[in-house]
Each structure stands twice: as structure tokens, then as C-alpha cells.
C-alpha positions, -999 to 999 in steps of 0.1 A, spaced: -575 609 -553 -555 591 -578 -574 570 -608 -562 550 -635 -576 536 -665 -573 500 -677 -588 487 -711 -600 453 -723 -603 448 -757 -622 415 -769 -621 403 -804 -645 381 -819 -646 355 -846 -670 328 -862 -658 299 -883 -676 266 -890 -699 262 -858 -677 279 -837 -666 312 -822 -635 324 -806 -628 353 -783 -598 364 -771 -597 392 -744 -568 416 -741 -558 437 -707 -536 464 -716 -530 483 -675 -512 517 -673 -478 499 -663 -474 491 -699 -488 452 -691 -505 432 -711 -525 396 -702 -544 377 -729 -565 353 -726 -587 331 -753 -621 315 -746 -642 295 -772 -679 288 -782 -693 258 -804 -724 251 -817 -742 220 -810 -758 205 -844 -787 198 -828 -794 237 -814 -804 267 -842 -781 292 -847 -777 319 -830 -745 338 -833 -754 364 -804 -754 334 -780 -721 318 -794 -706 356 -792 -717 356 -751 -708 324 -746 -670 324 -755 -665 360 -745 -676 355 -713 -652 324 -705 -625 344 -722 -631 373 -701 -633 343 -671 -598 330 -682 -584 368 -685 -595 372 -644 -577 343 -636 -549 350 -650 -546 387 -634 -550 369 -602 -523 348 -606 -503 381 -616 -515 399 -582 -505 365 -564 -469 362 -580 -463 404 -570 -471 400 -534 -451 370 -531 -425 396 -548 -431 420 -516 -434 392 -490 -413 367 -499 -442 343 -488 -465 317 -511 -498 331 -518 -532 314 -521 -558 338 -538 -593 323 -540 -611 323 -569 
């Protein structure tokens, strides 16, 4: 059996009504993928950081799956010479 560890880091920031995440893959074959994702607070709701927090990690986390797919797509049209179509 042969397992490997990947890591995500996400890093969080608030500024005027709005929060930013960006998530970070760092795999074992030294690549990295980044991707961003972004919360804003409607005036009319109460703030609540926690929600703002979930909200734009969760689409950067989103954007940072996307993207690897599109990495796995491009390397097995690398091995088969053939166009891929991964679903989402």
C-alpha cells in the first residue's frame, strides 16, 4: 500500500463588508494550484463573520476542485493524446 499526503491551506481575510479566501493545494510532486473565492455582506443582513468566513471558503475551495480537474484532464490528454471531457 502506497499513501501520500496532500495539504490545503485556506487563508482568510475581512475588509469592509467583505471576506476573501484563497485556498492553496500544495501535492507531493512539488505542485501547487490556487484558487480565490469571495464573501460580501448584504447591508440589509447582521453581521456575522462566521457565515461570510464559510461562505467564501467554501466557493474558493469550489474553484480550487475545478481547477485540479482541469489539471487531471490536461495529464491524461498528456498520456492519450485524446481531448478529455471531465464532468463536474
Amino acid at each position: 500500500m502506497h499513501s501520500k499526503q496532500w495539504h490545503v491551506d485556506l487563508f482568510l481575510s475581512e475588509e469592509e463588508g467583505s471576506t476573501h479566501a484563497r485556498a492553496r493545494l500544495t501535492t507531493g510532486a512539488a505542485k501547487t494550484l490556487d484558487a480565490e473565492g469571495t464573501a460580501r455582506l448584504n447591508p440589509s443582513d447582521r453581521d456575522v463573520p462566521e457565515i461570510g468566513d464559510e461562505l467564501a471558503a467554501a466557493r474558493a475551495l469550489s474553484e480550487l476542485a475545478h481547477r485540479l480537474l482541469e489539471v487531471a484532464a490536461g495529464d491524461i490528454e498528456g498520456v492519450t493524446h485524446e481531448p478529455v471531457r471531465l464532468e463536474r
